[in-house]
Each structure stands twice: as structure tokens, then as C-alpha cells.
C-alpha positions as CSV (number, residue, x, y, z in Angstrom):
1,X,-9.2,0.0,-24.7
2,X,-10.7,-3.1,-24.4
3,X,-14.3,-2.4,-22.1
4,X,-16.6,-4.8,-21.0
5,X,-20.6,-4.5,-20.2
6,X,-22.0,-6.6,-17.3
7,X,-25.0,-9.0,-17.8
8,X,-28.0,-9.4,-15.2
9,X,-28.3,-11.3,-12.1
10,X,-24.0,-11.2,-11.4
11,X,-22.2,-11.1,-7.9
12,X,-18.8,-9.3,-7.2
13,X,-17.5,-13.0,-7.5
14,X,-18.8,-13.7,-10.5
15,X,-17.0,-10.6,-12.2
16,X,-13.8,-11.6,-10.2
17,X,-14.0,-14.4,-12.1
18,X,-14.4,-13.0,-15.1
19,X,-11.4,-10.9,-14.8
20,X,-9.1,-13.3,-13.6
21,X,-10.3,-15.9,-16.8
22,X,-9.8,-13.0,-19.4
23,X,-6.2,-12.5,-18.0
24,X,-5.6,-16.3,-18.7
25,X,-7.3,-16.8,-21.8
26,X,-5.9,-13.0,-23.2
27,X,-2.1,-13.8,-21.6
28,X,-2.7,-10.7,-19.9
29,X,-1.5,-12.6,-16.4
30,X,2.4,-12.0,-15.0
31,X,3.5,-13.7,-11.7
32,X,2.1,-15.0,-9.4
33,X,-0.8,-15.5,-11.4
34,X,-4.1,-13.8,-11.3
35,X,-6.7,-15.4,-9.6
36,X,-7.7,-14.4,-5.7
37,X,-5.8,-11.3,-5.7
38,X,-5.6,-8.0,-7.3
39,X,-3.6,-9.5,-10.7
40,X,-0.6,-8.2,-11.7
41,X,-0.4,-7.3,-15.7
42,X,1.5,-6.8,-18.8
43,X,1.8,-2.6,-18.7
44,X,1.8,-1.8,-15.2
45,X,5.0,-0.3,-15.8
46,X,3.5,2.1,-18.5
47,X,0.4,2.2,-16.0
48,X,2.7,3.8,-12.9
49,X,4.2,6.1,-15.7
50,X,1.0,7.7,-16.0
51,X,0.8,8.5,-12.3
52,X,3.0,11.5,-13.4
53,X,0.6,12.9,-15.7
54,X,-1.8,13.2,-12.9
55,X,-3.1,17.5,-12.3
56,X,-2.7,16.8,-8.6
57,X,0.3,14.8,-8.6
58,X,2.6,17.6,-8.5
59,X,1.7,19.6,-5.9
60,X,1.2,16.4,-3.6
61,X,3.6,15.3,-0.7
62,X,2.8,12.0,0.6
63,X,1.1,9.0,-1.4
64,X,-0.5,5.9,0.4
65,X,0.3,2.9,-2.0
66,X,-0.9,-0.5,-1.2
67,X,1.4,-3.4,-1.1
68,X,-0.3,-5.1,-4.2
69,X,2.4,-6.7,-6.7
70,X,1.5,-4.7,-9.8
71,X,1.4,-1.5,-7.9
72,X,5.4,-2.2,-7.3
73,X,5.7,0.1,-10.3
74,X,3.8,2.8,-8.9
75,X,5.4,2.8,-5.6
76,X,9.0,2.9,-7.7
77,X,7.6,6.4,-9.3
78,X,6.6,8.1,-6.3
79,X,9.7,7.4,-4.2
80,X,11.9,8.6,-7.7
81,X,9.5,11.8,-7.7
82,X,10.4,12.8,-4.4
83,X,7.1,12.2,-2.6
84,X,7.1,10.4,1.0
85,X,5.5,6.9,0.5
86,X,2.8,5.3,3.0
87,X,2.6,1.1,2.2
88,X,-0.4,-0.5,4.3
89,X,1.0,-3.4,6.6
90,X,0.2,-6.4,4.7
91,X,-3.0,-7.7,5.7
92,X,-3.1,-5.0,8.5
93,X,-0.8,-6.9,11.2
94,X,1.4,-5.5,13.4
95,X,0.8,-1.9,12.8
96,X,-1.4,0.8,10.2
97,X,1.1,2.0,7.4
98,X,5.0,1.5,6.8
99,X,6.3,4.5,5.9
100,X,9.4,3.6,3.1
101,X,12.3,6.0,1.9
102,X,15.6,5.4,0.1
103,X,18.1,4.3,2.7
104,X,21.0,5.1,0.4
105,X,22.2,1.0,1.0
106,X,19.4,-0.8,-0.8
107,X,18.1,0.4,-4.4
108,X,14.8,2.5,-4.9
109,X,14.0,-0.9,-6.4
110,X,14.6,-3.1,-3.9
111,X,12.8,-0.8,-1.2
112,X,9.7,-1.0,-2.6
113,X,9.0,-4.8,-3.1
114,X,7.5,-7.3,-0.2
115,X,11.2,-7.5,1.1
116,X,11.4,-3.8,1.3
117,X,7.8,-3.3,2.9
118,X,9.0,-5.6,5.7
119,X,12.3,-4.5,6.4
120,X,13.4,-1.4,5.5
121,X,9.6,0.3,6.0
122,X,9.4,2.2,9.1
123,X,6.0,1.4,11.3
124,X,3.6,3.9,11.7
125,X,0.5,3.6,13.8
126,X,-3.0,5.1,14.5
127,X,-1.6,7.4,17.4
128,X,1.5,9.0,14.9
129,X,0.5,12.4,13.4
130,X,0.6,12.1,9.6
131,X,-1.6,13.5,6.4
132,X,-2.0,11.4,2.7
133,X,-2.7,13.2,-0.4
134,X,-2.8,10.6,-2.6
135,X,-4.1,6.8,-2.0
136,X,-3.6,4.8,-4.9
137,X,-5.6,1.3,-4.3
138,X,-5.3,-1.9,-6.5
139,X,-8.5,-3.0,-8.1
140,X,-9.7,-6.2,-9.9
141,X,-12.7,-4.5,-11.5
142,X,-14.1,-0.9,-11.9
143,X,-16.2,1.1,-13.5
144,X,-15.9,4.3,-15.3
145,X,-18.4,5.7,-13.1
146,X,-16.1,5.4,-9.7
147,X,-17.0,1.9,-8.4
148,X,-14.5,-0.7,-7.4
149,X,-14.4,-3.9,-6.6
150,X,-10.9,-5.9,-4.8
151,X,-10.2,-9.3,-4.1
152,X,-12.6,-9.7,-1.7
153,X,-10.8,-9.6,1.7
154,X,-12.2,-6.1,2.9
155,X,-8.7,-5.0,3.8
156,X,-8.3,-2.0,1.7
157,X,-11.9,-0.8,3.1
158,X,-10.9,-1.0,6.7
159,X,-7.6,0.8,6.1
160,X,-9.6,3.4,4.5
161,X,-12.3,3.8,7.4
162,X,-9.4,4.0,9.5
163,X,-7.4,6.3,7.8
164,X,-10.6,8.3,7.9
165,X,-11.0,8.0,11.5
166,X,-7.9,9.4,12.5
167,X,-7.9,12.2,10.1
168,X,-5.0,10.7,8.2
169,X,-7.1,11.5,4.8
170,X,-10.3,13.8,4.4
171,X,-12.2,14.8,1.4
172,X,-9.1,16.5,-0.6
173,X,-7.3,12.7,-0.6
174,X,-6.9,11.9,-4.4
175,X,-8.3,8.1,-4.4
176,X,-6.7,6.4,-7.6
177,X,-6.1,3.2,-9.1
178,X,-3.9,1.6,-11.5
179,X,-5.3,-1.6,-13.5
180,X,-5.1,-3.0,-17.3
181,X,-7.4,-1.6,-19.7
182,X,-9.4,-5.1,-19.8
183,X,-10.6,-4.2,-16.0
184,X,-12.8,-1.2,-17.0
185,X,-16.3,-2.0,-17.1
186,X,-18.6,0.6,-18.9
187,X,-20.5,0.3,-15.6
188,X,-21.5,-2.3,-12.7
189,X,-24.6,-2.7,-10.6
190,X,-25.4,-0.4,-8.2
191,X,-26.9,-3.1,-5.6
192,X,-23.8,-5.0,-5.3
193,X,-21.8,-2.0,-3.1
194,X,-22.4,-0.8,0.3
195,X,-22.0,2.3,2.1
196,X,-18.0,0.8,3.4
197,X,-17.0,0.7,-0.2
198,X,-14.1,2.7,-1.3
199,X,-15.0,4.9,-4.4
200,X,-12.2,6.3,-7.2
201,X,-11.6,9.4,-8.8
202,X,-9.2,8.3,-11.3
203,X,-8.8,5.4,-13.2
204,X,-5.2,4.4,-14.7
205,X,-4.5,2.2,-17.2
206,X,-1.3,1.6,-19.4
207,X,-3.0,3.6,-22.2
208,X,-5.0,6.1,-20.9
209,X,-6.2,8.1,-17.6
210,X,-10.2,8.1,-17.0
211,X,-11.5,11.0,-14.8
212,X,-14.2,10.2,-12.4
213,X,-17.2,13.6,-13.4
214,X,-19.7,12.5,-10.5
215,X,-17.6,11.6,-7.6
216,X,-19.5,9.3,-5.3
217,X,-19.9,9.3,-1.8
218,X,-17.1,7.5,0.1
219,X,-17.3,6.2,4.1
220,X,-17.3,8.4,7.0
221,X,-15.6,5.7,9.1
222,X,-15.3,2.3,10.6
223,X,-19.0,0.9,10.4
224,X,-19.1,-1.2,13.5
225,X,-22.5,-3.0,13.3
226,X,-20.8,-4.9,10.2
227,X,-17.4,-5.8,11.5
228,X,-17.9,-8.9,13.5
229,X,-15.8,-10.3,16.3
230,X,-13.5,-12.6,15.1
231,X,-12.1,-10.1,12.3
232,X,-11.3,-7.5,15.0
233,X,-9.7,-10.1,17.1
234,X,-7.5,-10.8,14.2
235,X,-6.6,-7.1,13.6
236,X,-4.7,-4.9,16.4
237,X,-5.3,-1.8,14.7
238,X,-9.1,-2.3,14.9
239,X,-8.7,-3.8,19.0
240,X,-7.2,-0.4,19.5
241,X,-9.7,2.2,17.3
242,X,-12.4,-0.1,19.5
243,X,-11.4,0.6,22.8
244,X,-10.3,4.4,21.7
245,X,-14.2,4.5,20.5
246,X,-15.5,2.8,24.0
247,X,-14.1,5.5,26.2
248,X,-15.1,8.5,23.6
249,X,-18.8,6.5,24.6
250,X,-19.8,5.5,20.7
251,X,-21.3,3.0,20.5
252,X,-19.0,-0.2,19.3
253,X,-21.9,-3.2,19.1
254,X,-20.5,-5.8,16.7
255,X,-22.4,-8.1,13.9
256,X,-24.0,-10.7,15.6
257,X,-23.6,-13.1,12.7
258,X,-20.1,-14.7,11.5
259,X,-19.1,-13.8,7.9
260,X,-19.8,-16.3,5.3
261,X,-16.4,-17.2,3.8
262,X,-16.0,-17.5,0.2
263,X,-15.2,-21.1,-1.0
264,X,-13.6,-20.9,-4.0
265,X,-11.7,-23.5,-6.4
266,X,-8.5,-24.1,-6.9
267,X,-7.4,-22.4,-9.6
268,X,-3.9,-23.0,-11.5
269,X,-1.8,-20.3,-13.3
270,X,0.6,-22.9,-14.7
271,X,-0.1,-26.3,-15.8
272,X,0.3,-29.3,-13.4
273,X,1.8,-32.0,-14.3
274,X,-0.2,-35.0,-14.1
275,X,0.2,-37.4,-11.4
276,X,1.7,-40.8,-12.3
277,X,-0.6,-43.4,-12.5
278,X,-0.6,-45.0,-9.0
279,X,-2.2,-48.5,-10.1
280,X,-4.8,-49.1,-7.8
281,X,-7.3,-51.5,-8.7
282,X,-10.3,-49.7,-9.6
283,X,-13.7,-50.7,-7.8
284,X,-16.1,-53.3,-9.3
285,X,-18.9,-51.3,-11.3
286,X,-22.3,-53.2,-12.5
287,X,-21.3,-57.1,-13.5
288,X,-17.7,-57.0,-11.6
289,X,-18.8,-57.5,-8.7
290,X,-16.5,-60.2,-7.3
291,X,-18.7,-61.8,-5.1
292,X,-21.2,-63.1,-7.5
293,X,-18.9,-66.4,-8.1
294,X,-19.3,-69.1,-10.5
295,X,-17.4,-68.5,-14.3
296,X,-18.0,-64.7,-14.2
297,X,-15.9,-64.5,-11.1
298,X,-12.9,-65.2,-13.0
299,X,-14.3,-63.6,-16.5
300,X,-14.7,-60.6,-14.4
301,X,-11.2,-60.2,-12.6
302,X,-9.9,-60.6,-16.3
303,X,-11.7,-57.4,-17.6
304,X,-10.3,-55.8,-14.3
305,X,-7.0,-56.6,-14.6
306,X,-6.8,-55.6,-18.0
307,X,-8.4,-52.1,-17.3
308,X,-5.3,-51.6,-14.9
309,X,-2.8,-49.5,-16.7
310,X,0.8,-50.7,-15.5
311,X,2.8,-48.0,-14.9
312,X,5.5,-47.3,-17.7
313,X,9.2,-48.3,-16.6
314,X,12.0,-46.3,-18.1
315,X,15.3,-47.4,-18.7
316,X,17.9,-44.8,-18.0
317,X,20.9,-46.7,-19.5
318,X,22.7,-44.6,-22.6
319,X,22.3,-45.6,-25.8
320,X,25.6,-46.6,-27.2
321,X,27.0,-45.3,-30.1
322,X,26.2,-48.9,-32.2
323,X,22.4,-49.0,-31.0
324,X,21.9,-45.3,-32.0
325,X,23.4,-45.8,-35.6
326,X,21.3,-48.9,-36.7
327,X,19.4,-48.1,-39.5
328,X,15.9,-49.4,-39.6
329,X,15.2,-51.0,-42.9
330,X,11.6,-49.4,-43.6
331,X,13.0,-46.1,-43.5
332,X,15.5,-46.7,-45.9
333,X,19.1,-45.0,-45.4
334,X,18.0,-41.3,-43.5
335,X,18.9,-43.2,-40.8
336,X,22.4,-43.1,-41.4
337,X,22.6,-39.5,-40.5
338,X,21.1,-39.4,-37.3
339,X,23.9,-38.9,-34.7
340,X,23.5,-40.9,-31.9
341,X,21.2,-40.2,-28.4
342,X,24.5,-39.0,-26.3
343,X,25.9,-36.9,-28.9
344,X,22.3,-34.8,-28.9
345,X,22.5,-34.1,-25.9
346,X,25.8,-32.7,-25.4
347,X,25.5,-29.2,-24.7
348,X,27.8,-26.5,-26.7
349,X,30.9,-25.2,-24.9
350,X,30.8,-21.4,-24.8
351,X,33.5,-19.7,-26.8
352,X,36.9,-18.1,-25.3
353,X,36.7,-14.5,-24.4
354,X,38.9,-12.3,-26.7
355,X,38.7,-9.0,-25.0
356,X,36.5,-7.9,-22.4
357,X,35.3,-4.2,-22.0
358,X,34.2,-2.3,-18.6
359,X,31.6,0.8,-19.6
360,X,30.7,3.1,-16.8
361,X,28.7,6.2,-16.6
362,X,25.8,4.8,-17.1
363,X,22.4,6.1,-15.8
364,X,21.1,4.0,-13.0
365,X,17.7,4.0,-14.6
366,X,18.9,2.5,-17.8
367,X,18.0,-0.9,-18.0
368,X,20.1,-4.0,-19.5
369,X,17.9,-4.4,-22.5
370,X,18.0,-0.8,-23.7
371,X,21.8,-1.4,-23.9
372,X,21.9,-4.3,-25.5
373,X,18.7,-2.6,-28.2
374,X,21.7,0.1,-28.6
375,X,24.6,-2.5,-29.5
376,X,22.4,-4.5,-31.5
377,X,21.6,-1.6,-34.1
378,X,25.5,-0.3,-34.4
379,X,26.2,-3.9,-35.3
380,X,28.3,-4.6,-32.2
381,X,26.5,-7.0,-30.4
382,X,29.0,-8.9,-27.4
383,X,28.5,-12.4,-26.7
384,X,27.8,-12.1,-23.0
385,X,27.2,-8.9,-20.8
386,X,27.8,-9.2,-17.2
387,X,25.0,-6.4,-15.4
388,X,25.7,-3.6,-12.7
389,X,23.5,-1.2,-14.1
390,X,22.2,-0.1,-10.9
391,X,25.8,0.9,-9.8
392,X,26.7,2.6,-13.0
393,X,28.7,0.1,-14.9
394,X,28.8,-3.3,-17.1
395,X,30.9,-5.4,-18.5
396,X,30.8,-6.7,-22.7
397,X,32.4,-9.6,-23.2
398,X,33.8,-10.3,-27.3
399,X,34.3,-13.7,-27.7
400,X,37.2,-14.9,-30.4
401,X,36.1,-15.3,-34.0
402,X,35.1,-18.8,-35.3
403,X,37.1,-20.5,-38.0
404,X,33.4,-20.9,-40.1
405,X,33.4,-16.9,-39.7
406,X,36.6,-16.8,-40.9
407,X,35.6,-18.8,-44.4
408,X,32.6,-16.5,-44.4
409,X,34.9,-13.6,-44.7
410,X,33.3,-12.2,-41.8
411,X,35.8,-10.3,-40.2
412,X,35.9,-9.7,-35.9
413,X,35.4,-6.7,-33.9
414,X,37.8,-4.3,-33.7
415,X,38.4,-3.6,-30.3
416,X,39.1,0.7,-31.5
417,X,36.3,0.8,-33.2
418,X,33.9,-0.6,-30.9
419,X,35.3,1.1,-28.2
420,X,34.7,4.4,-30.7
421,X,31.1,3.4,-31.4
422,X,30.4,3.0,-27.2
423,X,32.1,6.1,-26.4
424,X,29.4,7.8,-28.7
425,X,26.3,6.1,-27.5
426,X,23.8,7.9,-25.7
427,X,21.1,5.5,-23.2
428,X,19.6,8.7,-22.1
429,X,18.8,11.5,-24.5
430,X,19.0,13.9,-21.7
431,X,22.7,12.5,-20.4
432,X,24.9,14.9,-20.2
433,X,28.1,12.7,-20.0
434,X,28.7,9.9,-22.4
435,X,29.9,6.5,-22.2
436,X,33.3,5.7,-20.4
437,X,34.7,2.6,-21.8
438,X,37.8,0.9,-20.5
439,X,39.6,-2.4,-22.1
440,X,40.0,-5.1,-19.1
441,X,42.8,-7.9,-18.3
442,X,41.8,-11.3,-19.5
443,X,39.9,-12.7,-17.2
444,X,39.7,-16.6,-17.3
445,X,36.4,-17.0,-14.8
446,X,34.3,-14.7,-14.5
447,X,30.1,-14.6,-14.4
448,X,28.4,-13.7,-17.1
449,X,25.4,-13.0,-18.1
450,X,23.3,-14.5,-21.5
451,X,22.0,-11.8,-23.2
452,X,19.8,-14.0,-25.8
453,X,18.1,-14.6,-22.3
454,X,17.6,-11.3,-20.9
């Protein structure tokens, strides 16, 4: 595990920062990129895995998971466990939670991504009776002493203080989250977190599961002196805990002061492409000033005009064949052999289909690459695979033998003997049933899928 100590004088923006810039430089990041948000990682998979291993996790029912991107995993293992599933409505607009459950249409998958969150997730709000055992929060820093810090937005706070005020979670709520190893922090300052911030008990990582000894103190509620206005005008849920709070006779008085937004950079995951060269003339500096007249006037637009790049001009005619085969006389004859520019760039048919294959019985958890892992090492790899994993079945597609194969003495695949070998395999080690493998009609379209791309 990769952890990281924290140098004086920092800010919870600085160590955002630093996170986000290790995920770039280490190639940690996956999409859509890390920075301003809680990253998603390499491992979170593995991470979500882990979740399982958890004391508490099996005698749990329900699991709050937030809607982050690399805590898709996590919210994949707790619907596959059996455990009901809470999702916080992104950015807390138009109600509390979505509750999500397999529909028996859509794919555990499928229900558990931003799509599924909005449209298969059934709304729950602050009046609807409900208990969570387990919250399981994203993180873009934390320490192995319990503190965490997010992206910054307050969201997963105020869920929590509302959670808290409805008696939705109390004291016996599990509070974990999932993150790369490169996101624990031996420890973080103390003066950077307030009373509203959410503490951990367990800290999850792809490798390893960190227990929290001194659990710290976590809120008792919505804190209304530090909410202002204008963030619970943009939130219902916190419009209605407000006026439930006015006629209980608390006292609701707002922050007086607007919050101080973060400006931040922009910050690019990918490379840009540069922008071509618009050829504006750039502005006189020190002696081009054009109105000082005289010989310099013209000396001067001279040096402009030559400091203006003229934008390059392609020519998108083809080469033909007798411009691509003259031979330059400095290079001697190698140029003899260089085919010309359209032949390059003709791309290479795909080869006929001898015999296709349909194989069925296969475990919806088993995943297109573990399949083709399996062919690969009994030496019977096909040339294309066209994937229905999740609804038990594939197709393998053999394509017909080359005549350079044929010189090679590499004989084909026989269709028994592959159809032997299949019949034998074994995805799962814990299958019961085998492999059901069925020889198809030709076919002379049909979608496919590369499996050198997969």
C-alpha cells in the first residue's frame, strides 16, 4: 500500500489536488477522469469485492451507497448479496434516496449505473419509514485515523445530517468507504474538519481493509447556523426538514454570509488538441510600433509579417501509383519497395467464416475475457466471438484456414474436437453443469465481435 504523509500549512484543496495529480501522473485515473470528483480507479472492482469480507456485512439488510462512479462496483455486490440498496438522489434533487432492486427486465448491471439510479430507482423521501445499516460513502482522501475528505460539494454531509434527523441511521450504521490504496494518508490535520464532517469506520481498498480503533465523533444533525440561504433554496429536502424544524419551534437561523465558491482550473484528463493557428497579426511590441513612420515603418511591418505563421494547406488528392513509386536518388534503391500511399492504407478484409458455434450454459457472471483466457490456453482460440453472456450464451466464430497456413503445415480446427474441448471447460469452478455447445447454419452477416479488442 502506497501511504502518503501530509506536509504543514495544507488546505482540503490542496490534498484534492494532490490526489487527483498522483492518479494522472501514476495512471491510476479511469473515466471520466479524476479531477473535481470522487475519482474512479484501477481496482475498484477488487475494492467492492472486499465489501464481503466485512464482520458486519452479513448480518446487515439495507446498504446506503452513493451514486459515485467507482462505487458502481460496490452497489453491483450488494444488490448480488441480497441486501436492499439505498442510492442518494444525485446532488439531492427531487427527493432523499432511490431505493434500486432487480426488476427481472434490466441486468443487476445495468440497474446500478447513472441510467439505473434515474429510472428504474424507486424515490424515497424524508417522511417514508426506513432503517440503513450500512453507508458506504466515496472519498478523495482519508486517513487511517477515520477522517475524510470529498470533492468538496458538502453533499454527502447533508445527506448524512439528514439521514440522522429522521432516524434513518443512528450510532449502529457501519460508515465505510471504498478508495485506491494511494488515497490513505497516515494521518491529516485535525484543524481542517468541523463538527458536520462525516467520520469512517472502515477503510477499503483493492488490497486490504483498515479498521477504524478510535471511532470519532460523527454529527448529531443538520447544523443550521452554517447552511446558508441560497443552498437550501436549491435543495427541497432541506426546504422541507426547515419548515418540519419551524413548527417543532428549533430554532432554523441561517448563515448570514454567502459561501465562498471554490475557483478552480481547468483541468484535462485527455490531451487537447491544439487549436489551429488562426493567423492574426500579433500586436506591435517595443520598436513595431507602426505609428512611428519614416524607414522603420516599413522595416517594422517586414519583421511582423514574417513572425506570422501561415497556416499549413493540405492537399487531399491521392497519390497515384507513379508518384508513390519514384525512387529518390539520395536514398539509393530502398525506395523501390515502398508500396504506394493508397495501397497502405487499405484496410484488410476479414476472413470467411467456416463454421460457427453457439455455447450456452454459461454463468451470467462470467465475463467475455475469462472465456476467451479459457480458449486461448486449450489452443482453440476463434477469430471473432459475438457476446450474450449476460443471457447465458455466445457465439465462436472459426474462420477458414489461410493458404500461408496451409504451407506452414498448420493444420485447422477440427470442428469435433473443439466442440470436445468446450464441452469440457469449466468458467466457474463451482458450476455444476458444463458447457452446451451447438454447431450453427452458415450465417453470411452477422455482428461480431473482435476479440483482440476486448
Amino acid at each position: 500500500m502506497f501511504i502518503f504523509s501530509i506536509a504543514d500549512a495544507v488546505t482540503k484543496e490542496s490534498i484534492r489536488e494532490e490526489v487527483w495529480s498522483n492518479f494522472i501522473k501514476n495512471k491510476i485515473a479511469l473515466y471520466p477522469g479524476p479531477y473535481f470528483r470522487i475519482p474512479n480507479f484501477k481496482g475498484a472492482e477488487k475494492a467492492a469485492e472486499k465489501l464481503i469480507e466485512l464482520p458486519e456485512f452479513k448480518d446487515i439488510k439495507s446498504v446506503e451507497v452513493n451514486p459515485d462512479k467507482p462505487l458502481e462496483p460496490s452497489r453491483r455486490v450488494v444488490l448480488e448479496n441480497g441486501k436492499e440498496l439505498y442510492v442518494p438522489s444525485p446532488r439531492i434533487q427531487g427527493c432523499l434516496l432511490k431505493k434500486l432492486a432487480s426488476d427481472g427486465v434490466n441486468s443487476i448491471r445495468k440497474i446500478v449505473t447513472r441510467w439505473g439510479i434515474e429510472n428504474v430507482g424507486i424515490k424515497v423521501d424524508v417522511n417514508d419509514k426506513f432503517h440503513i445499516d450500512m453507508l458506504v460513502l466515496g472519498s478523495v482522501a482519508v486517513s487511517k485515523d477515520g477522517r475524510r475528505i470529498g470533492k468538496g460539494s458538502g453533499f454527502a454531509d447533508i445527506e448524512f445530517a439528514v439521514l440522522k434527523e429522521i432516524n434513518a441511521i443512528d450510532d449502529s450504521t457501519i460508515i465505510v468507504t471504498v478508495v485506491h490504496d494511494t488515497q490513505v494518508y497516515d494521518e491529516l490535520p485535525k484543524e481542517l474538519f468541523k463538527k458536520y464532517d462525516v467520520p469512517v469506520d472502515y477503510i477499503v481498498t483493492p488490497t486490504t481493509i483498515i479498521k477504524v480503533e478510535n471511532k470519532l465523533p460523527r454529527p448529531e444533525g443538520i447544523y443550521w447556523d452554517i447552511l446558508t440561504e441560497t443552498r437550501v433554496k436549491n435543495i427541497d429536502v432541506l426546504q422541507k426538514m426547515k419548515e418540519k424544524h419551524e413548527s417543532e419551534g428549533r430554532d432554523t437561523t441561517l448563515c448570514a454570509t454567502e459561501e465562498t465558491t471554490v475557483v478552480r482550473p481547468k483541468r484535462y484528463w485527455f490531451r487537447r488538441r491544439p487549436r489551429r493557428f488562426s493567423g492574426k497579426k500579433p500586436k506591435a511590441q517595443n520598436g513595431d510600433d507602426p505609428q512611428a513612420g519614416g524607414d522603420d515603418e516599413g522595416q517594422n511591418e517586414k519583421q511582423v509579417a514574417e513572425r506570422v505563421r501561415k497556416p499549413r494547406r493540405f492537399s487531399r488528392r491521392p497519390r497515384s501509383q507513379s508518384e508513390g513509386q519514384k525512387s529518390n536518388p539520395e536514398a539509393g534503391d530502398n525506395n523501390e519497395n515502398i508500396p504506394p500511399q493508397g495501397a497502405r492504407n487499405k484496410k484488410k478484409k476479414s476472413k470467411p467464416i467456416d463454421y460457427s458455434l453457439l455455447v450456452s450454459n454459461i454463468g451470467k457472471s462470467v465475463r467475455v475475457r475469462e472465456l476467451k483466457n479459457a480458449l486461448i490456453e486449450k489452443g482453440i482460440k476463434p477469430n471473432n466471438i459475438t457476446w450474450r453472456g449476460w443471457k447465458g450464451f455466445c457465439y465462436l466464430h472459426y474462420a477458414k484456414t489461410a493458404k500461408k497456413q496451409v504451407e506452414e503445415d498448420k493444420e485447422p480446427f477440427a470442428i469435433d474436437s473443439v466442440i470436445e474441448i468446450i464441452q469440457e471447460l469449466k468458467l466457474n469452478p463451482t458450476a455444476e453443469n458444463n458447457l452446451n455447445v451447438k454447431i450453427m447454419e452458415p450465417i453470411t452477416r452477422i455482428e461480431t465481435i473482435n476479440i483482440t479488442a476486448v
